[in-house]
LOLUMTOR-279120 format. One record per residue (C-alpha): residue in one letter; x, z, y. Coordinates in steps of 0.5 Angstrom, whole numbers, plus 500, padded with zeros to 3 digits. Last residue first. Example, Ala and Ser with C-alpha at 12.3 -4.5 7.8 and 13.67 -1.06 7.14 Angstrom:
2
S527514498;A525516491;
END
This chain:
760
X787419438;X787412441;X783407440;X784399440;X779396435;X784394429;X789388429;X789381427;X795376430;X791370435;X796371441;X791375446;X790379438;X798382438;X797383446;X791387445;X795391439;X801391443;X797394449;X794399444;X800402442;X803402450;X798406451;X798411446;X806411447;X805413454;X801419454;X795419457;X792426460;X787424459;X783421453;X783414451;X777411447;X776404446;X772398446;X766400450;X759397450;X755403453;X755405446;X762405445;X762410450;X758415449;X761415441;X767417444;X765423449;X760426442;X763432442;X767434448;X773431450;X772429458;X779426462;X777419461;X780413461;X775408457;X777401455;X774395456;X776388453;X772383457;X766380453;X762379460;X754377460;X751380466;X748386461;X755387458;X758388464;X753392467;X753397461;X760397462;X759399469;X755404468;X759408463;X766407468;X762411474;X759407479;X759409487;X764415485;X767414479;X767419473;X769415467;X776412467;X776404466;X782400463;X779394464;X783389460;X785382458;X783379465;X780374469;X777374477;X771374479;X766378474;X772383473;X773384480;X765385482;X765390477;X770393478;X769394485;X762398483;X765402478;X770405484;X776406485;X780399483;X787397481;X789391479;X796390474;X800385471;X804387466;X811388465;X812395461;X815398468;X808396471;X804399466;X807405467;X807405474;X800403476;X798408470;X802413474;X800411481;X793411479;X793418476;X795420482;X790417487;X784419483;X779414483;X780409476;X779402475;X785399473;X784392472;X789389467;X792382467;X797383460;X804381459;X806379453;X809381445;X806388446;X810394442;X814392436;X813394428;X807398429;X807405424;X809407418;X816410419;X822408416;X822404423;X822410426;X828413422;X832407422;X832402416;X838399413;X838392410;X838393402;X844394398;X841400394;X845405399;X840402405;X835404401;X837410399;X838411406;X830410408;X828413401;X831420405;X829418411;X821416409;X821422405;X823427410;X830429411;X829435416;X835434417;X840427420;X841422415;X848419413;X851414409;X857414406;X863409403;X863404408;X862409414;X856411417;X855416424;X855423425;X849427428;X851434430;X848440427;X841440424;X843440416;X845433413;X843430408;X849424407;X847417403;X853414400;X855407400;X856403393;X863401391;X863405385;X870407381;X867415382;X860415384;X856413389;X855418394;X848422397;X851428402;X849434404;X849440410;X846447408;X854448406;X857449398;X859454394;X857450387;X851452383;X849445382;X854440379;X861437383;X864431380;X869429384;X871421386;X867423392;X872427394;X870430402;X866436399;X863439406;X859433407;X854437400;X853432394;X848426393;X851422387;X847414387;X847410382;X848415375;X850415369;X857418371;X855422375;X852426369;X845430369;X841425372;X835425376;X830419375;X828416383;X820413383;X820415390;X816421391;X821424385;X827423391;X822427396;X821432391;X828433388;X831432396;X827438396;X828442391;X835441392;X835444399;X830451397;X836451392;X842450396;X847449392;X848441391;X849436386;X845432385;X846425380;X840419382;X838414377;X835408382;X828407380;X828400382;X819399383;X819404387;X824402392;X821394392;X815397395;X819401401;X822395402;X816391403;X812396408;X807399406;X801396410;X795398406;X797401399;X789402398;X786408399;X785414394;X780418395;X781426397;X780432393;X784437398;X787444396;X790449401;X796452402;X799458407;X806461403;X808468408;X814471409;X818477405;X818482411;X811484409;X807481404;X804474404;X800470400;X795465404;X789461403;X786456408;X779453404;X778446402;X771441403;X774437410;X769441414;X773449410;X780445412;X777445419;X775451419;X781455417;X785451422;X781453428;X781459426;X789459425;X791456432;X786461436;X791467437;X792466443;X800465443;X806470445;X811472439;X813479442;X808481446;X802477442;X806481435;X806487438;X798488438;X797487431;X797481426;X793477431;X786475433;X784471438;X779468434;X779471427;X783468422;X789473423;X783479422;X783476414;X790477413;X792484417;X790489411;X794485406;X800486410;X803478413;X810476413;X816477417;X818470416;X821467410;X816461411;X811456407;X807451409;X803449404;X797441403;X796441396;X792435393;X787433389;X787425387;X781420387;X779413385;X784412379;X782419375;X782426378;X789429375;X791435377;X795439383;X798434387;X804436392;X805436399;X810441403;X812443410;X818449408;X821453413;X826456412;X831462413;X832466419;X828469424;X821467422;X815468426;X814462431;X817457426;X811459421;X806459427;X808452429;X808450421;X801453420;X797450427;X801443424;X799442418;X793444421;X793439426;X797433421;X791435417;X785434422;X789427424;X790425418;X781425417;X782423410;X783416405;X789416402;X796412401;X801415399;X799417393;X802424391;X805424384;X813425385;X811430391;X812430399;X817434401;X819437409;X825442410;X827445416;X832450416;X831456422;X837458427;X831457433;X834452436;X834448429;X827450428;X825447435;X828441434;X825439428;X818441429;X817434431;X821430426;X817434420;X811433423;X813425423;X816426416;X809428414;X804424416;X808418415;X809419408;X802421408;X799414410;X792415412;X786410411;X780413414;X775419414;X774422422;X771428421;X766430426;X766437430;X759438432;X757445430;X758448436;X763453434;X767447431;X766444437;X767449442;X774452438;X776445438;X776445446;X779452447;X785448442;X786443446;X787447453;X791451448;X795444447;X794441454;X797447458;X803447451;X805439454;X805442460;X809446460;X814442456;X814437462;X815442467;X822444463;X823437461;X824436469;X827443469;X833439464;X833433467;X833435475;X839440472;X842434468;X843430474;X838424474;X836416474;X830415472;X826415466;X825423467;X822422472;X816417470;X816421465;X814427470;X810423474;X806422467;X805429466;X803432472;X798426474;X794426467;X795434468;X791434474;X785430471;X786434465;X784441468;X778438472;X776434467;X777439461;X774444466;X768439467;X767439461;X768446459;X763447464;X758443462;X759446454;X758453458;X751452461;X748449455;X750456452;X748459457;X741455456;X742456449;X743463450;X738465454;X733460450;X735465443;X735471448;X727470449;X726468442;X730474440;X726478445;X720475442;X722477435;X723484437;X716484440;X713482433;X717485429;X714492433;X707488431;X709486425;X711494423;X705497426;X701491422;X705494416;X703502418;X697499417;X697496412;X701501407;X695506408;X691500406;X694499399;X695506399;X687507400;X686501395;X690503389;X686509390;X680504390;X683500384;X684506380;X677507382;X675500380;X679501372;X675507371;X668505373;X670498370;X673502362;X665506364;X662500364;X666497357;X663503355;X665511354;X660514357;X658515364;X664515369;X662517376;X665511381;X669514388;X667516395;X673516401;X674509402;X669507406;X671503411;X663500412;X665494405;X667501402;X661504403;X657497400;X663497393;X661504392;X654504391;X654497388;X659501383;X654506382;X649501381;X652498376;X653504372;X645505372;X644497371;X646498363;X641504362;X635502366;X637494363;X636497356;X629501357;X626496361;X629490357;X627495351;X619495353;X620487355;X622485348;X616491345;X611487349;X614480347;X614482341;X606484341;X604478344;X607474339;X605478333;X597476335;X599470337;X601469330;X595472328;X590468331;X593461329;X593462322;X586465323;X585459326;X588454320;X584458315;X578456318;X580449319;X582448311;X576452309;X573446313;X576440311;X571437307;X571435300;X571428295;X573426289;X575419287;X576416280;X578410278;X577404273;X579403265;X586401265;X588398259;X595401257;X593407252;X587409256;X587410263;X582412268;X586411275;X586418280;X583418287;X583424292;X579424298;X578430304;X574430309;X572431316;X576426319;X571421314;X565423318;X568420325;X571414322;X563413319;X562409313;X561415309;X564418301;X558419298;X555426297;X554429291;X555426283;X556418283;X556413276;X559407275;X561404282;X563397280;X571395282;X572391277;X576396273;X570401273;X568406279;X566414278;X564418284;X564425286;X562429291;X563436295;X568439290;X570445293;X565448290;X566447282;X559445279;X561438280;X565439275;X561439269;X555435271;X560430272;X562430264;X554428263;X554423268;X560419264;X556420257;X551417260;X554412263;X557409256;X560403257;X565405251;X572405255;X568407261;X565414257;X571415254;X575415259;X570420263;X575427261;X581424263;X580421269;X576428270;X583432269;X586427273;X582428279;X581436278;X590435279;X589430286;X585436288;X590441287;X595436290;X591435296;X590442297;X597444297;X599438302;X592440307;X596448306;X602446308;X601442314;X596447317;X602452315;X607447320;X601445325;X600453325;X608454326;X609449332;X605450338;X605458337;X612458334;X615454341;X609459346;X612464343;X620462344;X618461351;X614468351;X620471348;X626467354;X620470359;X620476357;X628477357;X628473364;X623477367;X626484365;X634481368;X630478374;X626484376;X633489375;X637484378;X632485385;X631492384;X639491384;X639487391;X634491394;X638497393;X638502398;X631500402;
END
């Protein structure tokens, strides 16, 4: 019972060969005798057909004659023939004429048995009659059975030797295959120790090698399995361990987000008191010590709330939930504006500020302005920081052509500060990490600002890069491609700037100082001239007191400088001044106070260019006055101090003002009586501001509310605008973010279009 399967191939191979040969038998034995019956029966007509003929010829003269006789005659002769059995001889009527032997009979059955060949007797064209022989068939039939016995006889016999050789090839083909039904049944009981033997040199003996290749190949094969199920079984402890620290560390995670918020609540809720007494304060009536340590307190602050902003940041962008906020931006504005707020902190350090904006740069483009003025700002505060002596340059230019629709822009700050080894310049982007230890002794900080100004340029789609060398000041840039966005609110004067083109003579040694002013010039449109002659406007250091002199560059001059008109001109002068004492204007010079941003600078050449002067705010982009009427306002907030701020602030701005402690109350006011806005903090007891809003909104109230919070996690803005909130304001609030978005409710009370009031 070792091998039932193959006895089994070996029966259906032999069955299959002798019954493929009997088929074939039965096929030659069916056909073959019909075929040679039908041979013979056609070549015994033929022959008998040829005697017809040759008697059709012999009797022709007998019927052409009527002779009976002679025609009788002549049948003796072939009668004699055996295989003639009868014979008869009609005339052209159709008369029998003579007969010999058996008539033909009128019996079907008689006639199968026999076999007829008729001839026409002719002589020249007359037909004289016919001639019909008959014979039996049976010599026919004899021959057809001996036929039909010897091919039986052969067929038996092939078939005989057909199965012998099957025998004999199926014992010499299924030997091999034994052997490999051998060796495939150990293996399928885990066998794996046996092999084929090789019997000649066959295609069977090609497998044979081929399977026991395939069996060492095998046995490495499953050598390997097992000590890889080993591994997946490690693995597969390891992996429930990274699950379960993965869930540990989701619910730690989970953990740490609320705790940032309620940090950021619990720190900003205090320090929306502490900052707004304090400005409240300092509009006050005071001593210049109570001013000085009120500003002290108010600085302090200020950076509380910068490092608690920038633990924040890290969260979101660790978190994976920063969000850009693409929309119109105003470069000029942006740029001027950083230059103004750093400004005075590089002036108290000995540092010369300088702010360019380049002659191909839009003004107008569409980013996230406030992530870019955060880098910008993070690499100028770090530049200041560290740098000593010097300059500090915030610059941006265009790096190439990008069509109508888009422009690639390079954003730098560069220092000559004490700069950065190559080892160092990866490390300083890691989280709380510094060049070296001494530099958090000496300069202070918490290491975060470039991190987080690093991945914000790599979300916009830029990358922070830095070429530095130690003790030669470091040139931090990235590179934005950014659409462009409609001119939006430019002012008028600052359209009708670029479209004049002034012709500009400098004169001016500073080098860093004149390739700002030529950038921020080439901004506006302005042509720089070699001759003072040829020129509108002479810009020249406030050292030189003679504005008939012309002075170009190279000369010995201060960091200070002037615009003039040249000599026999009556226009007004624009002075660039350094960071000393503001002075005033005078008929013949126009002075502005450095860091000379874009908007400063094209402000004084404005003014020089006869039009009506513009100070640095209004140069700026932004709100052309504050609100234009008293305003109702509900406050719902529960803190008390936050309450007496926001009391305050508004109140000192005119402004009508109902304080509540809780949603609940807000409701009811806000439903019984009527204002233009609810200013609504979050957390309340009873109800807090979110389901307040929704109870507003669901009652039918289309009140403008806003919310006060103190949350800044991810996700906050968006919570709130779903609620049915109008806006967003995050604690602590400054005052201009708040008087911004009353005048922008105020502006729309009277009718004017605004924006949806938010705050940054």
């Amino acid at each position: 019972m070792r091998r039932p399967r193959l006895r089994t191939i070996r029966s259906q191979l032999l069955i299959g060969i002798v019954c493929a040969f009997g088929i074939i038998g039965v096929v030659v034995f069916a056909a073959l005798p019909r075929l040679v019956h039908q041979v013979m029966l056609q070549s015994e007509e033929e022959k008998l057909g040829g005697v017809a003929a040759a008697i059709a010829q012999v009797v022709a003269p007998g019927l052409d004659f009527e002779d009976p006789e002679f025609v009788e005659e002549s049948l003796g002769y072939f009668f004699k023939l055996p295989e003639i059995h009868g014979i008869e001889v009609y005339d052209s009527s159709g008369d029998l004429v003579c007969a010999a032997g058996d008539p033909f009979p009128e019996d079907p059955a008689a006639q199968e048995r026999l076999l007829t060949a008729t001839s026409e007797v002719n002589q020249g064209q007359a037909e004289l009659g016919r001639v019909v022989l008959i014979t039996r068939k049976d010599a026919l039939d004899a021959a057809l059975r001996n036929t039909r016995v010897v091919i039986l006889a052969m067929i038996l016999l092939a078939v005989s030797i057909a199965g012998l050789a099957a025998i004999i090839v199926a014992n010499y083909i299924l030997r091999p295959v034994v052997d490999l039904h051998d060796a495939t049944r150990a293996i399928s009981e885990g066998d794996l120790g046996g092999s084929v033997p090789i019997r000649g040199s066959t295609e069977l003996a090609d497998l044979a090698r081929a399977f026991n290749v395939m069996l060492e190949r095998l046995r490495t094969t499953t050598t390997s399995r097992d000590n890889l199920e080993k591994e997946v079984e490690a693995r597969q402890r390891a992996l429930e361990e990274i699950q379960r620290l993965k869930e540990r560390a989701e619910k730690l995670a989970s953990v740490k987000s609320e705790f940032l918020a309620n940090m950021s609540h619990e720190i900003r809720t205090p320090m929306n008191g502490i900052l707004g007494l304090t400005e409240l304060a300092l509009d006050s009536n005071l001593d210049t010590s109570q001013r000085t340590y009120l500003n002290g307190v108010l600085e302090a602050g200020r950076h509380l709330l910068a490092i608690l902003n920038d633990v924040l940041d890290l969260s979101k962008i660790e978190a994976g939930k920063l969000e850009m906020n693409p929309v119109t931006t105003d470069l000029a504005d942006l740029i001027s504006s950083l230059g103004i707020q750093h400004g005075t902190v590089a002036h108290s350090k000995g540092i010369r500020l300088h702010v360019a904006l380049g002659p191909e740069v839009p003004r107008f483009v569409v980013a996230d302005g406030l992530r870019i003025r955060q880098i910008l700002a993070n690499l100028t505060g770090n530049a200041i920081k560290f740098t000593s002596e010097g300059f500090v340059r915030i610059a941006i230019s265009a790096e190439g052509e990008r069509g109508a629709t888009q422009c690639q822009l390079k954003f730098s700050v560069k220092d000559t500060g004490i700069g950065v080894a190559p080892s160092k310049r990866e490390a300083i982007f890691q989280p709380f990490e510094q060049a070296d230890g001494s530099t958090t002794r000496n300069f202070g900080g918490t290491g975060l600002g470039l991190t987080i100004s690093l991945r914000l340029a790599t979300a916009m789609g830029g990358k922070i890069e830095l070429e530095s060398a130690p003790a030669e000041g470091s040139d931090f840039y990235f590179t934005l491609t950014l659409p462009r966005a409609p001119l939006g609110d430019e002012p008028a004067w600052s359209t009708s700037l670029r479209g004049m083109r002034p012709r500009v003579h400098i004169a001016l040694d500073d080098a860093e100082i004149e390739d700002t002013v030529r950038s921020n010039l080439g901004f506006w449109g302005a042509e720089i001239v070699a001759q003072e002659a040829t020129a509108d406007l002479l810009i020249r250091d406030e050292a030189e007191q003679d504005t008939s002199r012309v002075r170009p560059s190279g000369t010995d001059l201060s960091e200070d400088a002037v615009i003039a008109p040249p000599r026999k001109q009556p226009l007004p002068c624009v002075l660039v001044l350094g960071t000393g004492p503001e002075r005033g204007n005078t008929d013949e010079e126009r002075r502005v106070q450095a860091p000379f941003g874009p908007l400063e600078l094209g402000s004084a050449l404005w003014g020089c260019l006869g039009g009506q002067a513009q100070d640095a705010a209004g140069a700026r982009h932004s709100f052309p006055g504050q609100q234009t009427a008293p305003l109702r306002i509900l406050v719902a907030e529960d803190n008390p101090t936050n309450q007496m701020v926001i009391t305050r602030m508004l109140e000192r701005a005119g402004h009508d003002v109902t304080v509540v402690e809780n949603g609940s109350d807000a409701v009811d006011h806000a439903l019984g009586e009527s204002f233009d806005v609810i200013l609504m903090d979050w957390h309340m007891p009873i109800m807090n501001g979110l389901e307040a809003t929704a109870e507003l909104r669901r009652r039918g109230s289309r009140v403008r509310i806003v919310a006060l919070t103190a949350n800044a996690l991810p996700g906050d803005r968006d919570l709130c605008l779903e609620a049915g909130m109008n806006g967003y304001l995050s604690k602590p609030i400054r005052r201009a973010d708040l008087e911004k978005l009353l005048a922008e409710i105020a502006r729309s009370k009277e009718g004017l279009h605004v924006g949806s009031p938010q705050a940054a």
